[in-house]
C-alpha positions as CSV (number, residue, x, y, z in Angstrom):
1,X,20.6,-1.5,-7.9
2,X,18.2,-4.0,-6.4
3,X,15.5,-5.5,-8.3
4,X,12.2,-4.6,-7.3
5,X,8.7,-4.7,-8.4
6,X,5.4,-2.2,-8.6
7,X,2.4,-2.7,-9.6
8,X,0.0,0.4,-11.8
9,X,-2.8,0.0,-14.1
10,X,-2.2,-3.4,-14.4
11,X,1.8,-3.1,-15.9
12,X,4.0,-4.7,-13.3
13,X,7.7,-2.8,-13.8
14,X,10.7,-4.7,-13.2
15,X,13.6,-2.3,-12.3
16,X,16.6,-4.3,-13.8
17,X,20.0,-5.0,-11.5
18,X,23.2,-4.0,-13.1
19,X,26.4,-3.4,-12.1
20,X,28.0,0.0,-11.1
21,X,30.7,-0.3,-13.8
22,X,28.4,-1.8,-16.3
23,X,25.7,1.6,-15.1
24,X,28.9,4.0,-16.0
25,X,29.4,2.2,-19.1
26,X,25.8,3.0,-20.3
27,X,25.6,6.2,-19.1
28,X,28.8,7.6,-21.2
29,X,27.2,5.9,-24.4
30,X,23.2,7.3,-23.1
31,X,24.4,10.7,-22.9
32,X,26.2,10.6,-26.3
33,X,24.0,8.5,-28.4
34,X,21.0,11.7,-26.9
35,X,23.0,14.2,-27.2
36,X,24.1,14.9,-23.6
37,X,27.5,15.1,-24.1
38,X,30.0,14.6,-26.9
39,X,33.8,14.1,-27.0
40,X,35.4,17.6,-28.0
41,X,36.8,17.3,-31.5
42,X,35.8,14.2,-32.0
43,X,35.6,14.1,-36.3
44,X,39.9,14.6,-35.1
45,X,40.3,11.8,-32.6
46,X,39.2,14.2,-29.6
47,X,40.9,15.8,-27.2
48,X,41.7,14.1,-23.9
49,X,39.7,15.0,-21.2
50,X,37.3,17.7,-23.2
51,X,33.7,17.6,-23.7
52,X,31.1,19.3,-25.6
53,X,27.6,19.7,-24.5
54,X,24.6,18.6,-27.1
55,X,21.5,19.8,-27.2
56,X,19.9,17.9,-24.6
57,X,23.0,18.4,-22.2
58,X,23.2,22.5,-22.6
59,X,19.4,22.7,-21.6
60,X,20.1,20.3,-18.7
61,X,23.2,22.3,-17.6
62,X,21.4,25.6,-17.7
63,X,18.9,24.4,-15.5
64,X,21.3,23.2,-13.3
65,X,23.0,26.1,-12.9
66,X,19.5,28.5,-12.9
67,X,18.4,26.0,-9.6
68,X,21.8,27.0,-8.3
69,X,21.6,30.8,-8.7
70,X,18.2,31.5,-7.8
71,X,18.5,29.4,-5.0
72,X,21.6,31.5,-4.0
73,X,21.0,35.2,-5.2
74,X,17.1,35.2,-5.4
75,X,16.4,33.6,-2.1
76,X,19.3,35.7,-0.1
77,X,18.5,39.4,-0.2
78,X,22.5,39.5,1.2
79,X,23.7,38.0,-1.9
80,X,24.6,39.6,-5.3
81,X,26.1,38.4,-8.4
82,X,28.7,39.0,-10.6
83,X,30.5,38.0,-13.4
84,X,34.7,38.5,-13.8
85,X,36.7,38.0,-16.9
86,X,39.1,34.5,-17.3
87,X,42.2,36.9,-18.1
88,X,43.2,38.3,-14.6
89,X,46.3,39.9,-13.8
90,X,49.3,37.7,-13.2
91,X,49.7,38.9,-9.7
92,X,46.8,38.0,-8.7
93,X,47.8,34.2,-9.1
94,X,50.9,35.4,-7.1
95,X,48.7,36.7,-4.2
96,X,46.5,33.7,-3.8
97,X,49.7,31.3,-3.9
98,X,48.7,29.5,-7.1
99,X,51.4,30.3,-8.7
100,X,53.9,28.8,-5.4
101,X,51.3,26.0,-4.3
102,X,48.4,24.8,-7.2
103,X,50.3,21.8,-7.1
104,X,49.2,17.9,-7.7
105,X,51.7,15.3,-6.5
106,X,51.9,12.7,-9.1
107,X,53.3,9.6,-9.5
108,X,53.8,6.7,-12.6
109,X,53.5,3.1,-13.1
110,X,56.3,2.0,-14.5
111,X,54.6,-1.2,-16.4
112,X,51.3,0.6,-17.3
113,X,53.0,4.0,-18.3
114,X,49.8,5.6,-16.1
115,X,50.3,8.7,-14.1
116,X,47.7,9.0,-10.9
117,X,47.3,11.6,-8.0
118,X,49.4,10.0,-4.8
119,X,46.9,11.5,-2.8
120,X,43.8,10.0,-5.0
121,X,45.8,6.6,-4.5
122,X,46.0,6.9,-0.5
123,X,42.5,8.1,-0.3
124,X,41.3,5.3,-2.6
125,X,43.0,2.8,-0.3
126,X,41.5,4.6,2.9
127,X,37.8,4.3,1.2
128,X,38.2,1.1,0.8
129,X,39.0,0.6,4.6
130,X,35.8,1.7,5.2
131,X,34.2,-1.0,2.8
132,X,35.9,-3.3,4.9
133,X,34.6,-2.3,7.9
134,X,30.7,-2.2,6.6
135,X,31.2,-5.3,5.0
136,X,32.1,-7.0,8.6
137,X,29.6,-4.9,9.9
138,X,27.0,-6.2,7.3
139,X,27.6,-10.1,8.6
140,X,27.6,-9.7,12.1
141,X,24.3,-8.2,11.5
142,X,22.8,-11.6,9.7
143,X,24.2,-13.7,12.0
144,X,23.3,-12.1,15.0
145,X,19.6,-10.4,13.7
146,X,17.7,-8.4,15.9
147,X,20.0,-8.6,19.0
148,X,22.9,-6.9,17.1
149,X,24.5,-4.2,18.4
150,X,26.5,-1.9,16.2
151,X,28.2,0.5,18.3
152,X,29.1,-1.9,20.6
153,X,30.1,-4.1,17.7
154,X,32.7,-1.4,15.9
155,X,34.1,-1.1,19.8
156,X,35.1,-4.3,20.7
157,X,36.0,-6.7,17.0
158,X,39.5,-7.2,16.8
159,X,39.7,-7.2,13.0
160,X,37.6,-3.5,12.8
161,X,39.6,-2.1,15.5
162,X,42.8,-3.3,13.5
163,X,41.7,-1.7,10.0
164,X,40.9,1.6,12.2
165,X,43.8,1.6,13.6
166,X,45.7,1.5,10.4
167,X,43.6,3.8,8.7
168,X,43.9,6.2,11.1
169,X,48.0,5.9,11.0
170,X,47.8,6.0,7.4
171,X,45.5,9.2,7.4
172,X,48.2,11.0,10.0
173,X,50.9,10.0,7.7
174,X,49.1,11.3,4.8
175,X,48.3,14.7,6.1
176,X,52.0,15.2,7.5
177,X,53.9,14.4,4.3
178,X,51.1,16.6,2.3
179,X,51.6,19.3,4.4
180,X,55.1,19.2,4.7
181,X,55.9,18.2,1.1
182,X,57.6,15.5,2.1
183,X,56.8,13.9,-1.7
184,X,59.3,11.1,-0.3
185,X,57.2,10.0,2.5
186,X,54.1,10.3,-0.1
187,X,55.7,7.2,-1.7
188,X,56.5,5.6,0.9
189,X,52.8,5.3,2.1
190,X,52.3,3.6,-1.1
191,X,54.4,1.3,-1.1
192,X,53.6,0.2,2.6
193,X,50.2,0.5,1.9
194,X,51.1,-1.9,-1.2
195,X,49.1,0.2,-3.8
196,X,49.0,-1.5,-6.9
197,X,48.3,0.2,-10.7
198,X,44.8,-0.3,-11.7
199,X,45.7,-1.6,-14.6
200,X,48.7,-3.5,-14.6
201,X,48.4,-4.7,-11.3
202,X,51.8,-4.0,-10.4
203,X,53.7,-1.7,-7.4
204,X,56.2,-0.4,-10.0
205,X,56.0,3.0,-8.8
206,X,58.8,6.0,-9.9
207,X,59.1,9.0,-7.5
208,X,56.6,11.2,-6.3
209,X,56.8,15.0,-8.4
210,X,54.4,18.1,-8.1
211,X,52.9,19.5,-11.2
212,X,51.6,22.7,-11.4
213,X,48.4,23.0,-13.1
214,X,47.5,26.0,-14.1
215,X,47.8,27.1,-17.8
216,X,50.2,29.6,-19.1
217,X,49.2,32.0,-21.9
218,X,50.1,35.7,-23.2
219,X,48.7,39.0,-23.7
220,X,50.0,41.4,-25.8
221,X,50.5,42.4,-29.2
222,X,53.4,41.1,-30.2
223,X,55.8,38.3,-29.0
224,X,58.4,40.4,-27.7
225,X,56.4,42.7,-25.8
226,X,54.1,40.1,-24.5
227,X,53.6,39.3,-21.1
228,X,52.5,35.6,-19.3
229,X,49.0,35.3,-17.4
230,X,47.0,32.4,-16.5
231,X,43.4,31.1,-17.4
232,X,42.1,30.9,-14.3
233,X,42.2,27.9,-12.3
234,X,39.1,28.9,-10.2
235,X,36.7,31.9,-10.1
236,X,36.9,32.9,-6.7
237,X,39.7,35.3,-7.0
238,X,37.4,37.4,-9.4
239,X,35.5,37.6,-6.7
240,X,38.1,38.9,-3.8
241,X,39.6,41.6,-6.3
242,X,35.9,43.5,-6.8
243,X,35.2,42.9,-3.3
244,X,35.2,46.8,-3.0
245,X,33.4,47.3,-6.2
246,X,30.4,44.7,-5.1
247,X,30.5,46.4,-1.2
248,X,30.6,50.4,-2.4
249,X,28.4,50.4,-5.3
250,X,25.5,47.6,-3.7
251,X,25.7,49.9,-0.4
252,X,26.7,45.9,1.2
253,X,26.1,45.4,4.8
254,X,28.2,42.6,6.3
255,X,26.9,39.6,6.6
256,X,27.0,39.5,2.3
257,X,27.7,37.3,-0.5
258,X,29.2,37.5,-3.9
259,X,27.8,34.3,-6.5
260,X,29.6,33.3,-10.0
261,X,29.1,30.9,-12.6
262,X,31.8,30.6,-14.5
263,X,34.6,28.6,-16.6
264,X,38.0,27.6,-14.9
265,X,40.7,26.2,-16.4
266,X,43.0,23.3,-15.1
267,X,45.8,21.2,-17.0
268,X,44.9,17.8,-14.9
269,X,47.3,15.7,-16.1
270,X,44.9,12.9,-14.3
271,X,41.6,13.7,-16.4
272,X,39.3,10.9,-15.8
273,X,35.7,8.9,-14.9
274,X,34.1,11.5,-17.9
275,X,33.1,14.6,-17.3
276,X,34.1,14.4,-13.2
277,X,37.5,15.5,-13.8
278,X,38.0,17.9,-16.7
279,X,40.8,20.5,-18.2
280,X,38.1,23.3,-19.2
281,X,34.8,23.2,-16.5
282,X,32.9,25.4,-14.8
283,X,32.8,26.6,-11.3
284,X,29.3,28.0,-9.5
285,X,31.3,30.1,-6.4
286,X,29.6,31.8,-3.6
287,X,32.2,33.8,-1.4
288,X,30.4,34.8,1.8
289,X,31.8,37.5,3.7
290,X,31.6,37.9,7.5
291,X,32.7,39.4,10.7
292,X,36.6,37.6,11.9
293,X,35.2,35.0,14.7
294,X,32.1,34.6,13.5
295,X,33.1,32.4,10.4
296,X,32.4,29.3,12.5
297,X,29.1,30.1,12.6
298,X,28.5,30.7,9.2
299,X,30.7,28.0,8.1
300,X,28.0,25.2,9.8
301,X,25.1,27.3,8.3
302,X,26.3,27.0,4.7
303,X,27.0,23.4,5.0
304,X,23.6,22.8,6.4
305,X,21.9,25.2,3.0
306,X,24.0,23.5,0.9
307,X,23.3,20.0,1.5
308,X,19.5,20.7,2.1
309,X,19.6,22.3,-2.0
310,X,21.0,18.7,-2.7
311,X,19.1,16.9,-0.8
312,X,16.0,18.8,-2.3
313,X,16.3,17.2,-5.3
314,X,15.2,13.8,-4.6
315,X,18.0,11.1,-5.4
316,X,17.9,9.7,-1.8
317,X,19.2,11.2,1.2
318,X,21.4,8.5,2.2
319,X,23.8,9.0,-1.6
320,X,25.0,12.3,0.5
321,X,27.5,12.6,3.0
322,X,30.4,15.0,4.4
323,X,33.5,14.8,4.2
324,X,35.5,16.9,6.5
325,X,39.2,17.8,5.3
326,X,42.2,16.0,7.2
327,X,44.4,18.4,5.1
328,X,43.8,21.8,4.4
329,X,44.5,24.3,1.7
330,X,46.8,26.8,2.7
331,X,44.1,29.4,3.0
332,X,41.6,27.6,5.1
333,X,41.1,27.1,8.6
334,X,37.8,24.4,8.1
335,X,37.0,22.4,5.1
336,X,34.5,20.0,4.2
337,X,33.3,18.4,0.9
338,X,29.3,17.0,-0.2
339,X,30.0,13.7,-1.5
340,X,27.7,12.0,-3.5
341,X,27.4,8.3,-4.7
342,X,28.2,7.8,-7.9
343,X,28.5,4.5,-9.6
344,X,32.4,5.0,-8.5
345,X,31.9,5.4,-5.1
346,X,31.3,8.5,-3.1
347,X,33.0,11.6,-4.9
348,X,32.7,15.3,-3.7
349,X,30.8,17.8,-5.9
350,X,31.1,20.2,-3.6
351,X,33.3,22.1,-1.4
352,X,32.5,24.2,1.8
353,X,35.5,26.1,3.0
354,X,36.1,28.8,6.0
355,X,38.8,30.7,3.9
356,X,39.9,33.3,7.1
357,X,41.0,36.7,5.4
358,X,43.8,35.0,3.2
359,X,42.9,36.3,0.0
360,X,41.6,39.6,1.1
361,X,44.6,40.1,3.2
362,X,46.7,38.9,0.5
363,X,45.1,40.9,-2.5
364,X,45.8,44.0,-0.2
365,X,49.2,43.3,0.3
366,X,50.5,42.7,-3.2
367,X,48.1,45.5,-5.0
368,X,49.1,47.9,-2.1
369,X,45.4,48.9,-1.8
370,X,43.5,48.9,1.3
371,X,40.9,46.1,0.8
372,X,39.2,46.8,4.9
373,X,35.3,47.1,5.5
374,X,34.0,49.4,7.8
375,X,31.8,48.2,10.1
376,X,29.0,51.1,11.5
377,X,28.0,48.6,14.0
378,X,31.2,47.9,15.9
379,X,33.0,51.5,14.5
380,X,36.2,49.3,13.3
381,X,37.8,48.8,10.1
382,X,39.1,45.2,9.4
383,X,39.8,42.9,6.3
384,X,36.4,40.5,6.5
385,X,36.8,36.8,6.9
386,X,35.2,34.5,4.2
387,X,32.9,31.4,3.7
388,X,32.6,30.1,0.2
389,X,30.5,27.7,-1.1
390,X,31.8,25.9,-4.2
391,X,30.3,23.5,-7.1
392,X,31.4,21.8,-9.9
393,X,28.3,22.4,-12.7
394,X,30.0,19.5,-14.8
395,X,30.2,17.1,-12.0
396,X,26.7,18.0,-10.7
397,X,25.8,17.3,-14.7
398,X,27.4,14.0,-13.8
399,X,25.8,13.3,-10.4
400,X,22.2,14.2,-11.9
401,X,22.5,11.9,-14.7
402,X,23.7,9.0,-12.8
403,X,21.0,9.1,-10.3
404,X,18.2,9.5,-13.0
405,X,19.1,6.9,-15.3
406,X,16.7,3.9,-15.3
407,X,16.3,0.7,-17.1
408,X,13.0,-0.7,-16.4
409,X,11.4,-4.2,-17.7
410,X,7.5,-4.0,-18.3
411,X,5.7,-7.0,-18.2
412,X,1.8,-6.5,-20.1
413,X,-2.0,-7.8,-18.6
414,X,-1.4,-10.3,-21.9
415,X,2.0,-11.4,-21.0
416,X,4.3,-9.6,-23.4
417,X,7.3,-7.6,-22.4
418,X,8.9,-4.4,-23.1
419,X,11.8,-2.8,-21.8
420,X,12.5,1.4,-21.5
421,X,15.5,3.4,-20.4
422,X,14.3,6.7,-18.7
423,X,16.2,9.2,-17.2
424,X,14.1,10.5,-14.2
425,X,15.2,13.7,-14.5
426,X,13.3,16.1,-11.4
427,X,10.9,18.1,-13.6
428,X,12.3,21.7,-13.0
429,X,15.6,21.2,-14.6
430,X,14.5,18.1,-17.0
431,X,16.0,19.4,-20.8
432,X,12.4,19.0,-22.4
433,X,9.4,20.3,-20.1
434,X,6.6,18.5,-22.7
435,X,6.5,17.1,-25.7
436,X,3.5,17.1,-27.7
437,X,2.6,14.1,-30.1
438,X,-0.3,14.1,-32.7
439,X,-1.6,10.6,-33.1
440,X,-1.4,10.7,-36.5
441,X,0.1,12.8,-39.1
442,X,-3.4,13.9,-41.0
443,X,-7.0,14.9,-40.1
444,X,-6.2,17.9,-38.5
445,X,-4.6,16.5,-35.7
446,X,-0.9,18.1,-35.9
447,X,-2.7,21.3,-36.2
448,X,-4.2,21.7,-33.1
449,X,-1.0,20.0,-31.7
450,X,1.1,23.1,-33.1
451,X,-1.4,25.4,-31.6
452,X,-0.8,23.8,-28.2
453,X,2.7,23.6,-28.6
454,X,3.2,27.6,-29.4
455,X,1.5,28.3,-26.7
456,X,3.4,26.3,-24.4
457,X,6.7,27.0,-26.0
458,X,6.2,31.0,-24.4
459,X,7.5,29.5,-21.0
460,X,9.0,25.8,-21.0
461,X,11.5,24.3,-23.7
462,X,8.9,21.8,-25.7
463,X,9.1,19.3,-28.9
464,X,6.9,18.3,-31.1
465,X,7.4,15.1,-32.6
466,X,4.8,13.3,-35.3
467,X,7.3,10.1,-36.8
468,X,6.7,6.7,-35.8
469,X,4.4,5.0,-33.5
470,X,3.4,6.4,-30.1
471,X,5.0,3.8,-28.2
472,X,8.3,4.6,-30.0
473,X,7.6,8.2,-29.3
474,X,7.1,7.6,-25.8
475,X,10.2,5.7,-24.9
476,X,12.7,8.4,-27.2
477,X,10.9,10.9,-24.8
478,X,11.9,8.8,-22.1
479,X,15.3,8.6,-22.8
480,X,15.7,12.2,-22.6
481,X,13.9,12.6,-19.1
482,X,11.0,14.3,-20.6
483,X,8.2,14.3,-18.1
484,X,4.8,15.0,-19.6
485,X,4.1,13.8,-23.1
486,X,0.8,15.5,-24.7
487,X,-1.0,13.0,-27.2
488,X,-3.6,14.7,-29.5
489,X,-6.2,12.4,-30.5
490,X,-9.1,12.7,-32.6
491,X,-11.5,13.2,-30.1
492,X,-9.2,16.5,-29.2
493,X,-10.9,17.9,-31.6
494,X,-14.5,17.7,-30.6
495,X,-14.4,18.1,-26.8
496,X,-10.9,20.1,-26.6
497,X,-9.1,17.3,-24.0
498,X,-5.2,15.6,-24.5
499,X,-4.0,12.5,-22.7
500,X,-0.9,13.6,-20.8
501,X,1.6,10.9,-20.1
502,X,3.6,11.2,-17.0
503,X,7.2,9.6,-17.4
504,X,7.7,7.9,-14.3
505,X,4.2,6.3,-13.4
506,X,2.9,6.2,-17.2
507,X,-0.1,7.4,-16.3
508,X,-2.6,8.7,-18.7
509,X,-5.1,11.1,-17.8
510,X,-7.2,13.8,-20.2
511,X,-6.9,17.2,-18.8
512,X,-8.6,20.2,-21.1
513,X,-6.1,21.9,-23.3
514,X,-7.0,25.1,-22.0
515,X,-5.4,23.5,-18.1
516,X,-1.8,22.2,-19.8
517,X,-0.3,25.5,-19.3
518,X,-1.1,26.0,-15.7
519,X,-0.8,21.9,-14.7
520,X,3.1,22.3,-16.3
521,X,3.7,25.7,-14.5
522,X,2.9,23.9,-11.3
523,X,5.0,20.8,-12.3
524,X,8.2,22.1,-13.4
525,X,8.8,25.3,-11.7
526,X,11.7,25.5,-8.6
527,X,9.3,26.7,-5.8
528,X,8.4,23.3,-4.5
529,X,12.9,23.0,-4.4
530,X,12.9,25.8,-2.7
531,X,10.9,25.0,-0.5
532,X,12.4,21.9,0.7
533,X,15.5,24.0,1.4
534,X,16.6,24.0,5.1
535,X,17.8,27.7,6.2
């Protein structure tokens, strides 16, 4: 992050420069040492690859998800939500080819004893092409200033056109042996790629081997009688199999939707980078459902909404980015993922897919029910194609609180120095909405602060907090992305105003008491997302 400077009621703020590792490394301890996020069984060692959420972390994930389903269900008249249960029938896991193809090639270092994704590995490789090719980009620029041209540039270098060139092999090769499962040929890239082990360095690799990674459980009374299912590996099946339900009972007109929040339920064998790749997460799953042909169309629209409800939030449109699908899942026919920037490079935390009628068509064959809409407009009956829209909650936990986090150097009017870590946190789906702080723990002061503080605590999560010095109160606030702070002073109580603090500027200003509820209202609600939201 670079260093830069601003100037506001004479503090100058000094944004500090760190590392992306170094960021990562402070944000795992941040979120613990605030209670974010804690390791799952952690008073017995943990459990790889499991997370809890603290109190700070459940309010930010509700919020989270709340942005997410008001922006789809309340703002779409055409889309409805549900909510399915994790146990599902076993054939439905047949039917949507989980059970044949939820497979993850993987592959061990021999010297570190790690096991990675061979696809992560090739992909990693292929990103780092791309850093390459920006970084040669980035010095033809300074040498050649204002008379650079870029396009022309990418078209005519010999070493850019080389790394292109082998990128693009190594992407056809990719997609090939992926779809062919040809794990041989997986390896092979590797090794001609020469992939080397993170950690030990080394291009010790053993064969390539598909793991299947849903997890097995069973129902029944007892043992003998009992019979296998799966906890789900995704939530959009739920979805398919009450397709009828949703369409019959909601009198559903095609174009229509069907939104989930739920968990899911996958034994990654390569669990890492936190909470970005987890066994136990949850999904937020729109399945849109739409006329065969026309799933083009809707296919670019959703990608456009989708980004736009990122975008919305205000961590820089430039951290975002597609990323259309070389390979696709056996049930697509279009694929493409919202990356964003996180201090490991750009990751996807979300997935756009034009599904066809796979799992309708599927569901219908193996249940032996006819799963067909009729359509009054056109007078046919036909099995709907679908576009689904689907986010990681966890990972967007984990995108939000990377691009909030903030360490920030003050320099005083008298010289002195102070430093603050504050998670900017966008106000509607900040954990704390206010905190209010007597000034002192007598004179009537905390109060007239616990009046305030009922009255607020009707609409907006609140705390009240009376230990230690204001300054110290301010920066604990801080660290939990709170973004007013309420101080009541002594003249409170004659003229009836509080100094609000705002979190990002620090600026003070003395509003009435009788105004807090509406100026919060107007501060942290999700209208001004909204509107910022494309359509």
């Amino acid at each position: 992050m670079p260093v830069t400077i601003s100037s506001m009621d004479g503090l100058i703020i000094y944004f500090t420069d760190m590392t992306q590792e170094e960021l990562f490394k402070k944000l795992i301890a941040h979120s613990k040492e605030y209670g974010f996020i804690f390791p799952s069984s952690e008073i017995y060692d943990g459990l790889s690859a499991v997370y809890d959420y603290g109190q700070m972390g459940v309010e930010l994930k509700n919020n989270i998800k709340r942005y997410w389903w008001d922006a789809m269900v309340k703002l779409n008249e055409n889309i409805v939500g549900i909510d399915s249960a994790i146990f599902m029938h076993s054939r439905i896991w047949e039917a949507s080819g989980h059970v044949g193809a939820f497979n993850d090639p993987l592959i061990d270092n021999k010297d570190s004893k790690k096991r990675y994704r061979a696809d992560v590995l090739i992909e990693e490789w292929l990103a780092k092409q791309d850093e390459k090719i920006e970084k040669e980009i980035a010095k033809a620029k300074k040498r050649f200033g204002d008379s650079f041209d870029e396009a022309m540039f990418i078209e005519t270098n010999p070493r850019i056109k080389d790394i292109r060139h082998k990128k693009e092999t190594v992407t056809s090769r990719m997609v090939q042996s992926l779809n062919d499962g040809d794990l041989e040929e997986v390896r092979n890239i590797i090794l001609d790629c020469e992939i080397a082990c993170p950690i030990s360095g080394t291009r010790n690799w053993t064969e390539v081997r598909q793991f299947n990674l849903m997890f097995e459980t069973k129902i029944g009374s007892v043992a003998e009688g009992a019979n296998t299912i799966y906890l789900r590996p995704e939530t959009a099946q739920g979805i398919f199999v009450n397709f009828l339900n949703v369409q019959k009972t909601g009198r559903m007109k095609i174009p229509f939707g069907i939104a989930q929040i739920g968990k899911a339920f996958r034994n990654e064998i390569v669990a890492r980078q936190f909470i970005f790749r987890m066994r136990e997460f949850e999904q937020m799953e729109m399945q849109f459902f739409v006329r065969p042909g026309e799933e083009m169309k809707w296919y670019e629209y959703w990608k456009k909404f989708r980004m736009s409800w990122h975008k919305a939030l205000g961590f820089g449109d430039e951290n975002y980015r597609f990323h259309d699908h070389d390979k696709l899942a056996h049930y697509a026919n279009a694929a493409a993922d919202v990356e964003y920037k996180f201090p490991f490079g750009f990751k996807e935390v979300e997935g756009i897919h034009s599904r066809t009628d796979f799992d309708l068509g599927n569901h219908q064959k193996f249940s032996g029910r006819k799963i067909q809409y009729y359509d009054p407009e056109t007078g046919e009956s036909y099995v709907p194609y679908v576009v689904e829209t689907s986010i990681g909650v966890d990972r967007m936990v984990l995108q939000v609180l990377s691009a909030s986090y903030a360490e920030e150097k003050i320099t005083k009017e008298d010289g002195s120095t102070d430093e603050r870590v504050v998670m900017k946190f966008p106000a509607a789906i900040a954990p704390i909405k206010a905190a209010v702080l007597p000034l002192v723990k007598k004179d009537g002061l905390p109060e007239l602060a616990r009046k305030i503080i009922d009255d607020l605590k009707y609409d907006h999560v609140c705390q009240y907090d009376e230990k230690d010095s204001i300054g110290k109160r301010y920066r604990r606030q801080d660290a939990i992305g709170t973004p007013f702070c309420i101080t009541v002073d002594h003249q409170s109580l004659e003229d009836g105003m509080v100094t609000v603090r705002h979190r990002d500027t620090m600026a003070q200003e003395r509003i009435p008491v009788a105004d807090l509820p509406k100026m919060i209202a107007d501060q942290v609600g999700f209208r001004p997302l909204f509107e910022k939201i494309e359509k």
